[in-house]
C-alpha positions as a printed NumPy array, in Angstrom:
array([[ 53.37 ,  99.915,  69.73 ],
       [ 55.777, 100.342,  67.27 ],
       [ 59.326, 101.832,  67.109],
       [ 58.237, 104.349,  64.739],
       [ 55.061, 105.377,  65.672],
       [ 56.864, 105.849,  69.688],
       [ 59.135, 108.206,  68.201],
       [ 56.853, 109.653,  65.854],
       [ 55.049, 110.804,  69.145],
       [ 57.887, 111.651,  71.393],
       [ 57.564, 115.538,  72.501],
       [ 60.15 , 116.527,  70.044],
       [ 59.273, 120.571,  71.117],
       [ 59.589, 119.835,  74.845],
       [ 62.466, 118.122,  74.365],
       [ 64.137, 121.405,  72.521],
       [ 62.805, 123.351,  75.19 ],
       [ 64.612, 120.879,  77.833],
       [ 67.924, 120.912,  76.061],
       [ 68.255, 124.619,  75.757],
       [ 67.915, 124.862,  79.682],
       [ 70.042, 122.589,  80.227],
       [ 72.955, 124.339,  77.62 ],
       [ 72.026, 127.43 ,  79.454],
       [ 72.857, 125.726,  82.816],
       [ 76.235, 123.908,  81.648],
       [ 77.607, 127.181,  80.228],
       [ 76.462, 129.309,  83.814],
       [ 78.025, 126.004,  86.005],
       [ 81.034, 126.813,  84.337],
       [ 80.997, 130.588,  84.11 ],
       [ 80.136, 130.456,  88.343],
       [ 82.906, 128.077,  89.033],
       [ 85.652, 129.416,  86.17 ],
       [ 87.941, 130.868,  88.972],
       [ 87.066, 128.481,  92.253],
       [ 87.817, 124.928,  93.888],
       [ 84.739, 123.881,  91.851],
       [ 86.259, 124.62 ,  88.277],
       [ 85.138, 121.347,  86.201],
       [ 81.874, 120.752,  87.495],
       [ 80.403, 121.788,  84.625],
       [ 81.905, 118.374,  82.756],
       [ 80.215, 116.423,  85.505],
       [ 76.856, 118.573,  84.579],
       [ 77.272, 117.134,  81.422],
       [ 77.724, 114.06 ,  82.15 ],
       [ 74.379, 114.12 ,  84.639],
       [ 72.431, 115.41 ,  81.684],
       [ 73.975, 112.276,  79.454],
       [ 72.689, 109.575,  81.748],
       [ 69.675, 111.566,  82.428],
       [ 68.488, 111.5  ,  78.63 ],
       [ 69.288, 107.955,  78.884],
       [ 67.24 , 107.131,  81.755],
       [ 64.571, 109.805,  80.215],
       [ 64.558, 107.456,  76.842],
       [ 64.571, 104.011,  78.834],
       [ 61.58 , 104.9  ,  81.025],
       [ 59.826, 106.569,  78.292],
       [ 59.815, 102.656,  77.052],
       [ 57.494, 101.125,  80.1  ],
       [ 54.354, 101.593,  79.861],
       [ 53.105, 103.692,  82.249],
       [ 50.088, 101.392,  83.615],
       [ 52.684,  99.067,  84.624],
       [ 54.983, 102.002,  86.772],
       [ 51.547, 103.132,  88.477],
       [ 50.998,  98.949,  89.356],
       [ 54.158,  98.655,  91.004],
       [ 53.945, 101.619,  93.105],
       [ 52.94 , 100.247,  96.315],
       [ 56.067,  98.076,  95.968],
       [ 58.273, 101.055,  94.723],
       [ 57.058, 103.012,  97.99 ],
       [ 58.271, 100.627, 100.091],
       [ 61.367, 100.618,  98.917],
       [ 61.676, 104.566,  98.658],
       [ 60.925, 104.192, 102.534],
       [ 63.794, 101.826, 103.152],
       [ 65.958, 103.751, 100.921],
       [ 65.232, 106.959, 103.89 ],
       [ 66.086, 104.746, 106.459],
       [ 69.067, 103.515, 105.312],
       [ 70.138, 106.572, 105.31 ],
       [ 69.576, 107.379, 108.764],
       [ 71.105, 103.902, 109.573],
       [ 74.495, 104.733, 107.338],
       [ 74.02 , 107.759, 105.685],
       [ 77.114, 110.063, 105.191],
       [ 77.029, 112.834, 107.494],
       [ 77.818, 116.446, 105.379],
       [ 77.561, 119.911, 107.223],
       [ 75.658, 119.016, 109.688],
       [ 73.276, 116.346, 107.729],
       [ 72.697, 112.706, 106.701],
       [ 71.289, 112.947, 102.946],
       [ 73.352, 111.061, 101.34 ],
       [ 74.286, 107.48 , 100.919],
       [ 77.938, 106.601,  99.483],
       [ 78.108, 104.337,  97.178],
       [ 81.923, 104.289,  96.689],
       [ 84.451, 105.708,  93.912],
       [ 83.051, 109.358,  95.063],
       [ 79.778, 108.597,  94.041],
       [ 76.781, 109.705,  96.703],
       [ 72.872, 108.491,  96.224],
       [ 70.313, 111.044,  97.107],
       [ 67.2  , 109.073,  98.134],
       [ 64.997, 111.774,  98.926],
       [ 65.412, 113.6  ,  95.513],
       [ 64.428, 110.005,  94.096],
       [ 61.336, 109.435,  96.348],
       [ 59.456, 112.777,  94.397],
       [ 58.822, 110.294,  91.534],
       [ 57.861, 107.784,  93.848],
       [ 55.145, 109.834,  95.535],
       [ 54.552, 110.901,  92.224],
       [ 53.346, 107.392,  91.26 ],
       [ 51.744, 106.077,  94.642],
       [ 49.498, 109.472,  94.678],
       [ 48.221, 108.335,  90.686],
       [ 47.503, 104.752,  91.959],
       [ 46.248, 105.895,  94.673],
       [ 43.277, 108.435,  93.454],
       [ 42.65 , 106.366,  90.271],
       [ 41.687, 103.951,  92.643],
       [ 38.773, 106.274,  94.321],
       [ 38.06 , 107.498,  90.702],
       [ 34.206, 108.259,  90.499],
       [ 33.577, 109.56 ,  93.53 ],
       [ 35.335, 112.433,  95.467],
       [ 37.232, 112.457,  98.474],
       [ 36.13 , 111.478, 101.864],
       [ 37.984, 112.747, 105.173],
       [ 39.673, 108.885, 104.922],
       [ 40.67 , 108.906, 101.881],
       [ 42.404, 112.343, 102.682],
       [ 43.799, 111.203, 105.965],
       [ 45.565, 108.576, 103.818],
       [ 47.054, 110.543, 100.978],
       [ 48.342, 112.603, 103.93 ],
       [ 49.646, 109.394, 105.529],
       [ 51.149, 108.344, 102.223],
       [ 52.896, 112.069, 101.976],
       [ 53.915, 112.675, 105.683],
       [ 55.776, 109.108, 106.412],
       [ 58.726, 110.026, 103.868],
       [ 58.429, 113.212, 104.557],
       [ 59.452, 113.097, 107.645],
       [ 62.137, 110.97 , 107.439],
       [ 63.2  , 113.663, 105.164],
       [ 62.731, 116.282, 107.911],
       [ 64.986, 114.493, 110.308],
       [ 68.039, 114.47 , 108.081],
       [ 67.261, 117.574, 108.54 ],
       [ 66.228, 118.263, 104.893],
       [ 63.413, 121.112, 104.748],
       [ 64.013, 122.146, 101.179],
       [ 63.567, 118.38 ,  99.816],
       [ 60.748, 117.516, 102.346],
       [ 58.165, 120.878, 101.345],
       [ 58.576, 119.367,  97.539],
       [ 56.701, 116.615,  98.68 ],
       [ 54.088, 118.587,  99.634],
       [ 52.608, 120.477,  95.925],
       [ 52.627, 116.589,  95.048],
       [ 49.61 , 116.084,  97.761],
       [ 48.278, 119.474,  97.077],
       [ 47.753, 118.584,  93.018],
       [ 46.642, 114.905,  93.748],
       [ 43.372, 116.51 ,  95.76 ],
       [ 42.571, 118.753,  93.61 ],
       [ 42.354, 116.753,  90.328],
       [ 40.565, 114.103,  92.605],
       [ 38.206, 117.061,  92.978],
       [ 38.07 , 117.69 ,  97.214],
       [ 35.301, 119.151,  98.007],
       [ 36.076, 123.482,  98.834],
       [ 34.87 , 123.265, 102.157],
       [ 37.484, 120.349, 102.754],
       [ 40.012, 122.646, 101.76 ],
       [ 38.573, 125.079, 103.897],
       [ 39.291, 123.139, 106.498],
       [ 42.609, 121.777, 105.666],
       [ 43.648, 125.193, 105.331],
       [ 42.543, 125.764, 109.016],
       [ 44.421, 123.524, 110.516],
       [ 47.015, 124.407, 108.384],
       [ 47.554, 127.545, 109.383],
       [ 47.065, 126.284, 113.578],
       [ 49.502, 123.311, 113.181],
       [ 52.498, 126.194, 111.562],
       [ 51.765, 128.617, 113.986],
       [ 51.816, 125.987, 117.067],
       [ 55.044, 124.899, 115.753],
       [ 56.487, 128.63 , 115.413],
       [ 55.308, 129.34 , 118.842],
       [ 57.233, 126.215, 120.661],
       [ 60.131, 126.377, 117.986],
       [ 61.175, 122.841, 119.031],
       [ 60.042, 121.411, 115.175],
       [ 63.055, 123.145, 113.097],
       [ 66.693, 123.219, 114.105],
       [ 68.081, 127.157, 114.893],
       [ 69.608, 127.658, 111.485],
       [ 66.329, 126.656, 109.885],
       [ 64.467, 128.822, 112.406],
       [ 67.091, 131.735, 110.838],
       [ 66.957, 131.101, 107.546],
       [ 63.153, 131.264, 107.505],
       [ 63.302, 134.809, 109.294],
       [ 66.32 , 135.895, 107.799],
       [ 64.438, 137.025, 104.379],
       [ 62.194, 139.75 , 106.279],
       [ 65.349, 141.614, 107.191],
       [ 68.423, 140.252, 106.135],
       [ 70.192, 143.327, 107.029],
       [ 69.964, 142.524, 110.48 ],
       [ 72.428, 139.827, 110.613],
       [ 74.457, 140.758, 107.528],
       [ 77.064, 138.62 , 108.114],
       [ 75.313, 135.7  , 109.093],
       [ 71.842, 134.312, 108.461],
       [ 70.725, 137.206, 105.887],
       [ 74.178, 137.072, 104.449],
       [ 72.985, 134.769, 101.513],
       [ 69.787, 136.746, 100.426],
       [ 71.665, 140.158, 100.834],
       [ 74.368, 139.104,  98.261],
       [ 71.862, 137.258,  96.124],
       [ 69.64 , 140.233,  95.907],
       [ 73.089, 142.548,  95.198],
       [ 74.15 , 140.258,  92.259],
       [ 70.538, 140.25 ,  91.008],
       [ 70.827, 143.972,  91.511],
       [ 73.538, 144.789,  89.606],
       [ 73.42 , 142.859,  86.829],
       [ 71.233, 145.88 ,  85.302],
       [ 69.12 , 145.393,  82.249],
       [ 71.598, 143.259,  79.943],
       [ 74.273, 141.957,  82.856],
       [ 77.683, 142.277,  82.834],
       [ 78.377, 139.648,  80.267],
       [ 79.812, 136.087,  81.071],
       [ 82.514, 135.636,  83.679],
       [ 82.146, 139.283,  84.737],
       [ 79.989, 139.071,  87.498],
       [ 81.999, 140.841,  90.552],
       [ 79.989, 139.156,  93.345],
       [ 80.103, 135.774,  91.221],
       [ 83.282, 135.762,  90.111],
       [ 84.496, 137.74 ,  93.366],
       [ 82.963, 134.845,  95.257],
       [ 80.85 , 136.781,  97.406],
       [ 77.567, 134.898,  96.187],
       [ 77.326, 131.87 ,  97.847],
       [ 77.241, 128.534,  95.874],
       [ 76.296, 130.173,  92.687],
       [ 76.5  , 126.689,  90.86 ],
       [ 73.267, 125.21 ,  92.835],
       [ 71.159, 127.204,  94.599],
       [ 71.778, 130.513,  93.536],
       [ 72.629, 129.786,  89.741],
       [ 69.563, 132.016,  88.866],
       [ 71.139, 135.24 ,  90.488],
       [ 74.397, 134.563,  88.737],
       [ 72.919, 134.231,  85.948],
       [ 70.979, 137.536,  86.349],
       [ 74.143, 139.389,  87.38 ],
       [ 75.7  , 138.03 ,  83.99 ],
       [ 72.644, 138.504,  81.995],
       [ 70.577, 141.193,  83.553],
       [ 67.222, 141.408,  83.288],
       [ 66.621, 140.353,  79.68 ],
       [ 68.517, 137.237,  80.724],
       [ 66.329, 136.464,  83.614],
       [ 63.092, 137.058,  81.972],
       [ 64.222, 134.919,  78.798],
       [ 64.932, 131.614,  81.342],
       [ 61.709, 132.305,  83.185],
       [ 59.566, 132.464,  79.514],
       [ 61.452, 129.231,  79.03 ],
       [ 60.504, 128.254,  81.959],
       [ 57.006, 129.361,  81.719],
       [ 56.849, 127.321,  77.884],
       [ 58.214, 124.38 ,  79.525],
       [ 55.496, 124.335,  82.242],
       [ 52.748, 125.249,  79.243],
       [ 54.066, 122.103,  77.176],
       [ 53.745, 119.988,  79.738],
       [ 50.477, 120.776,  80.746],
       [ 49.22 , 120.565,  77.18 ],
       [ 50.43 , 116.935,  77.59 ],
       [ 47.969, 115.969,  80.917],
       [ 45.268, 117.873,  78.771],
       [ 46.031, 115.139,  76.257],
       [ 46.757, 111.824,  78.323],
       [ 44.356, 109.23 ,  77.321],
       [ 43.228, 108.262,  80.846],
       [ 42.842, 109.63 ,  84.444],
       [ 46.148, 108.067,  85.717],
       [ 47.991, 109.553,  82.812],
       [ 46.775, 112.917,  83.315],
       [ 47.762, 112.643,  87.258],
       [ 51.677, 111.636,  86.873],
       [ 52.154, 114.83 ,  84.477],
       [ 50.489, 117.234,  86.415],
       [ 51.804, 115.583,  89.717],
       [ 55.929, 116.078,  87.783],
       [ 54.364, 119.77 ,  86.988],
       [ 53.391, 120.809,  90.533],
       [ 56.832, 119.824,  91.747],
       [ 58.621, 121.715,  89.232],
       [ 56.747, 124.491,  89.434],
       [ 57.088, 124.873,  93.391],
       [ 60.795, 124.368,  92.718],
       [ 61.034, 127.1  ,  90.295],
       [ 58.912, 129.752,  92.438],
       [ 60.365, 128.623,  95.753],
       [ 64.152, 129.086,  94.526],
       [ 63.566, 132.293,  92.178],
       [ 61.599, 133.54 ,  94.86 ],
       [ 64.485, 132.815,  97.537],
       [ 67.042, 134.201,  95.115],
       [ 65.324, 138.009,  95.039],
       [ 64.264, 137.713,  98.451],
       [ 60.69 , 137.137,  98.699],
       [ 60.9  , 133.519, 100.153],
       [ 63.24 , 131.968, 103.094],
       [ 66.135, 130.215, 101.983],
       [ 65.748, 126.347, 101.651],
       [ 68.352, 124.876,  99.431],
       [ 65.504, 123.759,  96.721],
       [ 67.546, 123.44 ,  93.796],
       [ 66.223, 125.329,  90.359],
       [ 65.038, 122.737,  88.072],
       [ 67.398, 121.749,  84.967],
       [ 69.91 , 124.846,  85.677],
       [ 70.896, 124.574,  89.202],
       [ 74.692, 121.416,  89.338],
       [ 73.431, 118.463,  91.069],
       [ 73.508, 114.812,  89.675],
       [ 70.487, 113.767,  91.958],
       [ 68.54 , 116.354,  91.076],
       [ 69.239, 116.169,  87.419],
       [ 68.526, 112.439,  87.08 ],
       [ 64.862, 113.198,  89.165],
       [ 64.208, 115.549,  86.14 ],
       [ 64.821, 113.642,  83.903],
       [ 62.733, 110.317,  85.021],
       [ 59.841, 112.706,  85.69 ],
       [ 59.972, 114.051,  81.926],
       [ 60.518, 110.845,  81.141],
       [ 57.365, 109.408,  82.666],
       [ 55.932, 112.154,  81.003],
       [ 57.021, 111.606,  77.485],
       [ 55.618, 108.209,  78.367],
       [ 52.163, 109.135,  78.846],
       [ 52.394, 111.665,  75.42 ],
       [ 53.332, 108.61 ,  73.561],
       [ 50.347, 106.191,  74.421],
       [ 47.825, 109.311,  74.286],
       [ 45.914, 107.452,  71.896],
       [ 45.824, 103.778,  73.207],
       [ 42.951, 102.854,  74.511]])
């Protein structure tokens, strides 16, 4: 393939769409952190988003047959990667995510394993492709999911380890499970959550609070609802058009906590108002559509998987953390896709779109 004809078929539109998110985020990073400890951060956003269009560009280059090939390999490494960092992981409020790698630098493996799973779960049903899914082949995409995720778990890392999940979720339904499969996933589902509500001994307390804070955060104001009730007052009072940048009184008053990660959206809305809010979620909404158009388009089964498996992960990230921001969902420190400050994060984007431009580009190779 040819220089000119892979340019020629880059997603030039998504690519717009991606780079006025990510403006939007830079200039909210540094509205949020303008008068706090955290003033700068919105340089080192930049500088995430520069290496991530790298890495988006370099990735784009490797055929994507060859990615899905090595993904048995690539999972095992991904696993080592989560034990290493329960072996020497640094230790940060409480939890063992990270892995320093000197000079202030900190490696997030389990934001890098989505794009792993990502690949394996491709591989993986392209290789039952023609048939549909026995109750083996399920127990092993559920094998493939649940070993990282939980070593993610025992970090203890909820948020990162239920993104793993919509990964499984879209790899069974494009292999085309059968409904009364699903019925009974669904089943024991729903018996396996409740079990583990009953004996609580799965979660740690403050996840226990933070997933029953949301139903009435007024009952512990100042303590496990404290987050959603301030989230849902910035939201609040932002109005229709928002106060206007750097005028948001629970923002800039610091009363909404880290409004730089995972409550950038209800800064934003506070700033914004409602026009604001609705004008990143139809961007978000266009970004989802483009990339969808794109798996429509992919010129083979494996193709079609690894967009719609980077689509299902964004899209449970977007509804999980707008949906924890207003109040409707527990809080669980997902991070908003492409807005919310987080160099881990940013770089995951970016290699998913990546893989994705990828497959756009060899849409008609046979």
């Amino acid at each position: 393939m040819s220089r000119f004809s892979s340019y020629r078929d880059f997603d030039w539109m998504l690519m717009g769409l991606v780079s006025l998110m990510s403006i939007i985020s830079v200039l909210e990073i540094k509205s949020a952190t303008l008068h706090t400890r955290f003033r700068g951060f919105d340089h080192k956003q930049i500088g995430f988003l520069l290496v991530g269009l790298l890495l988006m560009f370099l990735i784009s280059r490797i055929d994507y047959h060859r990615l899905v090939d090595i993904a048995p390999w690539v999972y095992a490494i991904g696993i080592l990667l989560l034990l290493a960092v329960r072996l020497v992981g640094t230790r940060v409020a409480g939890g063992k995510r990270w892995i320093n790698l000197g000079g202030g630098v900190h490696f997030q493996p389990s934001e890098w394993v989505k794009l792993v799973l990502i690949l394996v779960m491709a591989r993986f049903f392209w290789g039952i492709a023609g048939r549909q899914p026995g109750w083996m082949d399920i127990a092993k995409a559920f094998a493939l999911i649940g070993v990282p995720m939980g070593l993610v778990l025992i970090q203890p890392d909820l948020g990162t380890a239920l993104t793993y999940f919509p990964i499984l979720v879209a790899g069974l339904f494009l292999g085309r499970i059968r409904v009364r499969q699903v019925i009974v996933l669904l089943l024991g589902f729903f018996l396996l959550i409740g079990g583990a509500w009953m004996s609580g001994k799965r979660l740690k307390p403050y996840q226990m609070a933070r997933l029953t804070s949301f139903i009435d955060p007024g009952s512990d104001p100042r303590g496990a609802g404290y987050q959603i009730l301030q989230s849902k007052i910035a939201v609040g009072s932002g109005g229709l058009w928002g106060k206007g940048t750097n005028q948001g009184t629970q923002t800039q008053g610091d009363f909404l906590p880290i409004p730089y990660t995972d409550f950038i959206f209800a800064a934003f809305c506070e700033e914004h108002g409602f026009v604001g809010g609705v004008g990143v979620l139809l961007l978000y909404f266009l970004i989802l559509m483009r990339l969808i158009e794109n798996a429509q388009q992919a010129a083979d089964m494996p193709g079609a998987f690894l967009v719609m498996g980077v689509v299902a992960v964004l899209l449970f990230q977007i509804v999980v953390n707008i949906g924890m921001v207003v109040g409707l969902m527990p809080v669980t420190g997902i991070p908003l896709p492409l807005m919310s400050y987080g160099g881990s994060s940013i770089l995951f984007t970016f290699l998913a779109l990546g893989i994705v431009m990828n497959v756009r580009m060899r849409r008609f190779v046979n």
